[in-house]
C-alpha positions as CSV (number, residue, x, y, z in Angstrom):
1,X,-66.2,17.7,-2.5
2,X,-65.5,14.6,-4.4
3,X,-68.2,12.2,-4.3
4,X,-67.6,9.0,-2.2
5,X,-68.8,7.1,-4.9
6,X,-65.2,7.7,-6.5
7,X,-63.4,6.2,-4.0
8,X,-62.3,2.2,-4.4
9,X,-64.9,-0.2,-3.3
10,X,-63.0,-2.9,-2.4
11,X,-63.7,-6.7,-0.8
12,X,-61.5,-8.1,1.4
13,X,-61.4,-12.0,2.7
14,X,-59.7,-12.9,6.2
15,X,-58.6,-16.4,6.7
16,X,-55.8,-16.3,8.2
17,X,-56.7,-18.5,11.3
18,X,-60.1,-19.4,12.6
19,X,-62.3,-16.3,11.8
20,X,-64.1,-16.3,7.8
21,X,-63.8,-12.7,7.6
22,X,-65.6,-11.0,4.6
23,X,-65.3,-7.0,4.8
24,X,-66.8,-4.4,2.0
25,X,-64.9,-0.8,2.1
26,X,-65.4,1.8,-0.2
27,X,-62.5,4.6,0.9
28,X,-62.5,4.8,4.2
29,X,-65.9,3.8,5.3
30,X,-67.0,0.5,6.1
31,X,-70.0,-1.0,4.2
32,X,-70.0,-4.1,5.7
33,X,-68.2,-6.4,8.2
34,X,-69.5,-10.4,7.7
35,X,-67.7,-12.8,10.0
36,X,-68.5,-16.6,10.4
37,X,-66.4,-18.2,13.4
38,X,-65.8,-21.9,14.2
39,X,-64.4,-21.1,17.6
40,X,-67.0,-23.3,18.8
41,X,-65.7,-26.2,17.1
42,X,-62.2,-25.1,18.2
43,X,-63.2,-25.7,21.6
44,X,-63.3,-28.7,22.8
45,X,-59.4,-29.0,21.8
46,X,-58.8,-25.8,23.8
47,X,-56.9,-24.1,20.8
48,X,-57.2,-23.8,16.8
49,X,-56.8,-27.1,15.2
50,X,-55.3,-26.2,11.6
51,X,-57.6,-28.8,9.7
52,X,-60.8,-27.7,11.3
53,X,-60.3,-24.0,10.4
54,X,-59.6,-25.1,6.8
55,X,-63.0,-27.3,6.5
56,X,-64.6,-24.1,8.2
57,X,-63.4,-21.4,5.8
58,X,-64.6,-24.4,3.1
59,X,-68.0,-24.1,3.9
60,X,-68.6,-20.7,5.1
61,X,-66.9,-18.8,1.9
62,X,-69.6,-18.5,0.0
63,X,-72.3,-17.7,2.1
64,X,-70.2,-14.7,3.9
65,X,-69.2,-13.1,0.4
66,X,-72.9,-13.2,-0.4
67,X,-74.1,-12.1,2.9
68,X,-71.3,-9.2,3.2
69,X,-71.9,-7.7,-0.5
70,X,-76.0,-8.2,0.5
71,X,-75.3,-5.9,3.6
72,X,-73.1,-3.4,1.8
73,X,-76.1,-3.5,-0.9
74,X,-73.3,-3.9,-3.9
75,X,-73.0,-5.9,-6.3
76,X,-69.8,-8.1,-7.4
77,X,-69.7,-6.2,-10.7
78,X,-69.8,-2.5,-9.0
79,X,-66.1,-4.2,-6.8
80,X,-62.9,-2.2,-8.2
81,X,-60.5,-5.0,-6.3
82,X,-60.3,-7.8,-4.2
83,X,-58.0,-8.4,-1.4
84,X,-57.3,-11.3,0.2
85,X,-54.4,-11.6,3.4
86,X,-51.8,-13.7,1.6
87,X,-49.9,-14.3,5.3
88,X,-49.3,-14.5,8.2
89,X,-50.9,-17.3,9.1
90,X,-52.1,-21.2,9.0
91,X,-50.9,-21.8,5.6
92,X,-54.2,-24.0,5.0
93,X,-56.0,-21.7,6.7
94,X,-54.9,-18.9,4.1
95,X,-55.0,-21.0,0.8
96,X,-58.4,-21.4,1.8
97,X,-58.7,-17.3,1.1
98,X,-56.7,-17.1,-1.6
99,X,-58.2,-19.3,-4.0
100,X,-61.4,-17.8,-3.8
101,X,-60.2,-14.3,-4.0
102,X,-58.4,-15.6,-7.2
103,X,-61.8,-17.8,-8.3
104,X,-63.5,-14.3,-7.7
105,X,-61.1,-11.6,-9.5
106,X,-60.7,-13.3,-12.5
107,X,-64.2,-14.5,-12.9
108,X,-65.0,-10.5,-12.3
109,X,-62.3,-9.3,-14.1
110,X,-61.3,-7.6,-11.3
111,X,-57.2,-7.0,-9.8
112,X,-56.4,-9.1,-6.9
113,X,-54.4,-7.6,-4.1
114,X,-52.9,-10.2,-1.5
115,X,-51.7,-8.4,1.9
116,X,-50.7,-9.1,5.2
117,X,-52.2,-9.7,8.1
118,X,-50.3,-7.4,10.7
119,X,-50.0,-4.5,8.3
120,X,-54.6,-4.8,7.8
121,X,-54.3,-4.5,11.6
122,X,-53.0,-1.3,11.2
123,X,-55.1,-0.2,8.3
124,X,-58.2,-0.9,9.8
125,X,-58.1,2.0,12.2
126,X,-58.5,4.1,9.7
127,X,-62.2,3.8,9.1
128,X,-62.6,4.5,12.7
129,X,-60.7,7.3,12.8
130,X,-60.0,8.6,9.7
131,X,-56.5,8.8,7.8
132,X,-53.8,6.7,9.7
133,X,-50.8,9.7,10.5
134,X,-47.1,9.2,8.8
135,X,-45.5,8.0,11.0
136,X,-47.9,5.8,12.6
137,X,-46.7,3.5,15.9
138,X,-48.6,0.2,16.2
139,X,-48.5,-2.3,19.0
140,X,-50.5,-5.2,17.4
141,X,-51.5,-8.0,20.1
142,X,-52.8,-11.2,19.7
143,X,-53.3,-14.8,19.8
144,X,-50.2,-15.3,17.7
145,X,-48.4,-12.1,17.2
146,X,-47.2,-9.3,19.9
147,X,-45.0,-6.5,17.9
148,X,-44.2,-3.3,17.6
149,X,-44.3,-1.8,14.0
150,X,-43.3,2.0,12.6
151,X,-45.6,2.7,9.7
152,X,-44.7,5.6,7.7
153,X,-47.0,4.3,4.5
154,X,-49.0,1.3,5.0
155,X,-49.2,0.5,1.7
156,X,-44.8,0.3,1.1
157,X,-43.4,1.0,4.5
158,X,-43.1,-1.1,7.7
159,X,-40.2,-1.6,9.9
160,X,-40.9,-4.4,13.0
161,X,-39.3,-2.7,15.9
162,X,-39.7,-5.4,18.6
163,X,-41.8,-9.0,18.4
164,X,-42.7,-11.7,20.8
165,X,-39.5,-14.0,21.3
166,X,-41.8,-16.8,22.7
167,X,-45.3,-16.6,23.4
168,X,-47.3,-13.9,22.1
169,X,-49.7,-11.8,24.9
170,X,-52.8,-13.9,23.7
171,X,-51.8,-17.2,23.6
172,X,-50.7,-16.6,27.0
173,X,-54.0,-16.0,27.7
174,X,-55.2,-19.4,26.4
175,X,-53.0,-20.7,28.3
176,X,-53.4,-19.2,31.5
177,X,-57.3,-19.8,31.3
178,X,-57.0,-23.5,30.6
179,X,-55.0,-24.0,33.6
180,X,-57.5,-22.1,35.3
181,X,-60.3,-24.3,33.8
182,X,-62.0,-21.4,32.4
183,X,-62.3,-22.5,29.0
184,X,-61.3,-20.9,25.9
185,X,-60.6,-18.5,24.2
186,X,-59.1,-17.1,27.2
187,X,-58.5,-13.6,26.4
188,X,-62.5,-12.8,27.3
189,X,-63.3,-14.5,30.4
190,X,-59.6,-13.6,31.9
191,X,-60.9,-10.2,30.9
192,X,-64.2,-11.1,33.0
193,X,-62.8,-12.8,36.2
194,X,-60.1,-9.9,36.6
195,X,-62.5,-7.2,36.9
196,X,-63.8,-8.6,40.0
197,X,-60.0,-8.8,41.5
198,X,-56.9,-7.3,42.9
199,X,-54.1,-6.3,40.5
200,X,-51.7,-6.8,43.1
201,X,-52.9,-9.4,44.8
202,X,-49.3,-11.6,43.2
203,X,-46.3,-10.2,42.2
204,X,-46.2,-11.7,38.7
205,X,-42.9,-11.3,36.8
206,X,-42.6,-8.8,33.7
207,X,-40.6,-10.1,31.2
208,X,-37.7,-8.2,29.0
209,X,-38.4,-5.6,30.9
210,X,-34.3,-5.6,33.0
211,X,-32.0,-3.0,31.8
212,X,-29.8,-5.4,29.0
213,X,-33.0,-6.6,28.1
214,X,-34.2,-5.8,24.1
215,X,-35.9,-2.9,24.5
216,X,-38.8,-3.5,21.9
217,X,-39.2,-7.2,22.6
218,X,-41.8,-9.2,24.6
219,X,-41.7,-12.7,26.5
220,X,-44.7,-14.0,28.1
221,X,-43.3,-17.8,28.2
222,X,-42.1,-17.0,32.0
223,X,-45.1,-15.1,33.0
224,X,-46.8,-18.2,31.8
225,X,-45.0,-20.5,34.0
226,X,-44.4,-18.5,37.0
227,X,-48.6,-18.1,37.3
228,X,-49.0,-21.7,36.7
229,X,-46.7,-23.1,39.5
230,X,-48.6,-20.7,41.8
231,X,-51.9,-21.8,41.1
232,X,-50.4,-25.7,40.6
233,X,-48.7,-25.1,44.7
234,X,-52.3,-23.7,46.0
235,X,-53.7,-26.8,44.7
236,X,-51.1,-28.5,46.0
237,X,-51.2,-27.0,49.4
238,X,-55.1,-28.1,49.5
239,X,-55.8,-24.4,48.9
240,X,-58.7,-22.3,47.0
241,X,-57.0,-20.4,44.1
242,X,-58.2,-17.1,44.2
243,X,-59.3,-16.9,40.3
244,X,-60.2,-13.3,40.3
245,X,-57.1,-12.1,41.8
246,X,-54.9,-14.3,40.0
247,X,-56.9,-13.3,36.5
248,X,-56.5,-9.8,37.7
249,X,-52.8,-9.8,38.3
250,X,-51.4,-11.9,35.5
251,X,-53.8,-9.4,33.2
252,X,-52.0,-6.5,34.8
253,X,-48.6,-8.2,34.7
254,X,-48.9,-8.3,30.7
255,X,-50.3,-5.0,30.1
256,X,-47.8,-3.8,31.8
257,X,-45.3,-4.9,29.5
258,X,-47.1,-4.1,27.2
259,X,-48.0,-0.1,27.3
260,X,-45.1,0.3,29.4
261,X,-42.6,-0.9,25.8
262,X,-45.2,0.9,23.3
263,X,-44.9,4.2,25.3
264,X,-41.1,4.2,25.3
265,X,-40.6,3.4,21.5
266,X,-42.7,6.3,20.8
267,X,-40.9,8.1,23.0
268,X,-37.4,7.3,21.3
269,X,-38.9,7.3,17.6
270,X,-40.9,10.6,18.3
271,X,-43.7,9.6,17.1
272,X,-46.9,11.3,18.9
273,X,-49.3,9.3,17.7
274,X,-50.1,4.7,19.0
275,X,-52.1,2.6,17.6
276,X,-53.1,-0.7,18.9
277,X,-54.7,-3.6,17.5
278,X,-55.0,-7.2,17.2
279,X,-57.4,-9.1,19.3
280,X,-55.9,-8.4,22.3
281,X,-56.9,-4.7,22.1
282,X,-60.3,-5.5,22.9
283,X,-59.0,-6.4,26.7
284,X,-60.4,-3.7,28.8
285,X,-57.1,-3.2,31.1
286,X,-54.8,-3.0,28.3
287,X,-57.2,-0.2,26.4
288,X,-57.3,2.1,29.9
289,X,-53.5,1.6,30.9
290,X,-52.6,2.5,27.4
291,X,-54.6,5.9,27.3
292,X,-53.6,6.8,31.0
293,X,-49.8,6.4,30.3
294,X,-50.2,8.3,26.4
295,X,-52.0,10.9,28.0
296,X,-49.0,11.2,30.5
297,X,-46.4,11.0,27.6
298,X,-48.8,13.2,25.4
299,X,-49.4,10.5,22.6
300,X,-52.4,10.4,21.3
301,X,-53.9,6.8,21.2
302,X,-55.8,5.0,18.8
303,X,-57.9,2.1,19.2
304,X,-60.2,0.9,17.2
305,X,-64.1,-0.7,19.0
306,X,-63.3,-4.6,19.7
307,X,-65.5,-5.8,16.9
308,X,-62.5,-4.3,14.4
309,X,-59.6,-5.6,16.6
310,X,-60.3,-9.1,15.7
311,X,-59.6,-10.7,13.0
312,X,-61.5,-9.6,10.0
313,X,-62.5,-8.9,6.4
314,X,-62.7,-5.2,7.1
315,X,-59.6,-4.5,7.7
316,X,-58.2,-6.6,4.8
317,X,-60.8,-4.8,2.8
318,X,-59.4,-1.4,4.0
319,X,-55.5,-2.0,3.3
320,X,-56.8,-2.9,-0.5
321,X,-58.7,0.1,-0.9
322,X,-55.9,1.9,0.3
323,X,-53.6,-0.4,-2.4
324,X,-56.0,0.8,-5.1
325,X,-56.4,4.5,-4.1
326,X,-52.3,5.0,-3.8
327,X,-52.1,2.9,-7.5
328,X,-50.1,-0.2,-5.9
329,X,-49.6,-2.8,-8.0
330,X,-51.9,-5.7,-8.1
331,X,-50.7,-9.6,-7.7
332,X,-50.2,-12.0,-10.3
333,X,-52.7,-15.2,-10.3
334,X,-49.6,-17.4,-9.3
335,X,-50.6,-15.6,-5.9
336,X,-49.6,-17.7,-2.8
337,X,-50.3,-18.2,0.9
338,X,-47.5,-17.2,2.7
339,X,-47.8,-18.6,6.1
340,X,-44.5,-16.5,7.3
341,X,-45.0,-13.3,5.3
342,X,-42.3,-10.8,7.0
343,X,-44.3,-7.3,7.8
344,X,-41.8,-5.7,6.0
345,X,-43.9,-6.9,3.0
346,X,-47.2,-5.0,3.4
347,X,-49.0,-6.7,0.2
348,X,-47.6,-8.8,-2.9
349,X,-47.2,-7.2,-6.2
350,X,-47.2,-9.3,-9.4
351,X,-43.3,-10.4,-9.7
352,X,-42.0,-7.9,-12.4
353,X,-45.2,-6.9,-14.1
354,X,-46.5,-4.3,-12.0
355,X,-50.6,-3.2,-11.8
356,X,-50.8,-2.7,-15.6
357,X,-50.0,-6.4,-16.3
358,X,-52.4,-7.3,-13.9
359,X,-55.2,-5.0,-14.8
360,X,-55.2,-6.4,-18.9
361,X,-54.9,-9.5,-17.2
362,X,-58.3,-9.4,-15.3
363,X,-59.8,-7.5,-18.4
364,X,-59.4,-10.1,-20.2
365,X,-60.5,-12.8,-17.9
366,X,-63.4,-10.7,-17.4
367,X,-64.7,-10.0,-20.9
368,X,-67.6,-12.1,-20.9
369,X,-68.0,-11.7,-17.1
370,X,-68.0,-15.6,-15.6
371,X,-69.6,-14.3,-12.6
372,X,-73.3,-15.0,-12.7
């Protein structure tokens, strides 16, 4: 058996939104998962303000790196790669990231991967469950994204089968739990309140979901608006809104959707195996109504604990390892933020140079090691 101390320790940083994720994978197994969130500030606003993530992922760089390599009990030096995501995301958000994984590998002397955020998503499952299977089915679900994506390698090879065409499932659940004055993020205490009601209590429309309809595609926008005008004519009406029931039922309304479009493309891609991911995944509803309809279809599901569905460094950590181990190419130093990187793009190799450029490159940054 090879020993695990030959497979690629790598670091991963996470800034794509409002999360300062700092993850330390060697392989497949997780080392350590350091997050420092400024939800809190985001508050008050009742959404991510841009600037304030920026100023967040400022201060609490640093610290996290040192407090994630402290818990994986590594040092800097022992690293064979740093990944950083390099989109989608807030572009301010994600130059935050990408400088310091740049400052980092080339005061290390170490390659620099830069890789998206959806296809991390993905990878992350893997130290959960092991090897990801080829073809892999992902619905990823989140505060900004809702899509379905075929992975045959994670590292070269993703094709978006279906996206949001409005809102995506979790901003819907911002917005559903402002006008419900129950604070945010939403996703959580929607989660909460729904528990405690009736799934059926309102017929909710499903979106997309009509026979011309895409069949891959998700809109939440109308769900949205059709649960706000109820609850806006109870109030109205001088009527109690029944918050559990009408937590319970929207919930139901977009998990629906949801399982109900993930099952099928498996179904017409025949692929046996789902994975889902993204914050979202951490809902309870969505995570039973998923493995009751793939053990009906005969898919196997994969979901990895909640912790792992949020954004992260761990699972940015995990697609770079995976870079390294499959001998990707690393980026250039002219890296970028990419605050609409397509899917289809799974990291970003250096622009005609390929991993050996990059490697002499870091060698001979790193010669007199500027990391102290």
């Amino acid at each position: 058996m090879a020993d695990s101390r030959d497979e690629p320790l790598v670091l991963g940083i996470e800034t794509s939104c409002d999360e300062t994720g700092v993850g330390v994978v060697r392989g497949t197994t997780l080392l350590a998962d350091a997050v420092a969130s400024s939800v809190d500030e985001h508050a008050r606003f009742g959404g991510v303000v841009p600037e304030v993530a920026s100023r967040a992922h400022l201060e609490a760089m640093v610290p996290t790196i040192d407090r994630a390599l402290k818990e994986a009990g590594v040092s800097a030096r022992d690293l064979d790669g740093i990944a950083v995501t390099a989109g989608p995301g807030l572009a301010g958000a994600l130059l935050v990231g990408v400088s310091a994984a740049k400052a980092y590998a080339y005061a290390l002397g170490k390659p620099l991967y830069g890789v998206n955020h959806l296809a991390s998503h993905i990878c992350v499952d893997q130290l959960e469950h092991g090897a990801l299977p080829e073809p892999t089915m992902a619905l990823l679900v989140s505060g900004g994204h809702s899509s379905l994506l075929l992975s045959t390698d994670i590292t070269s090879d993703v094709r978006p089968l279906g996206a949001t065409i409005d809102d995506a499932a979790g901003e819907a659940f911002d917005k559903i739990a402002r006008v419900l004055n129950l604070g945010f993020p939403g996703g959580p205490v929607i989660d909460r309140y729904a528990r405690e009601g009736d799934p059926n209590a309102i017929a909710f429309p499903r979106g997309l979901t009509g026979p011309r309809d895409a069949a891959y595609d998700f809109s939440f926008s109308g769900l949205k608006t059709a649960v706000a005008r109820w609850i806006e004519a109870k109030r109205a009406a001088g009527e109690e809104v029944p918050v559990r029931d009408v937590s319970a039922s929207f919930q139901e309304a977009v998990v629906d959707v949801l399982t109900r479009k993930a099952v099928r493309a498996c179904k017409d891609e025949g692929v046996d195996h789902l994975m889902i991911g993204g914050g979202v995944a951490a809902n309870s509803r969505l995570r039973a109504l998923a493995q009751e309809r793939c053990e009906a279809a005969g898919i196997r599901l994969r979901v990895p604990r909640p912790k792992l569905c949020t954004d992260n460094g761990a699972m940015v950590a995990a697609l770079g390892a995976e870079m390294v181990a499959r001998n990707r190419a690393a980026s250039d130093w002219d890296l970028s933020a990419d605050s609409s990187l397509p899917v289809t793009d799974p990291h970003v190799p250096g622009l005609g140079h390929g991993r050996t450029h990059a490697h002499d490159h870091a060698h001979e940054a790193g010669k007199e090691n500027l990391y102290s």
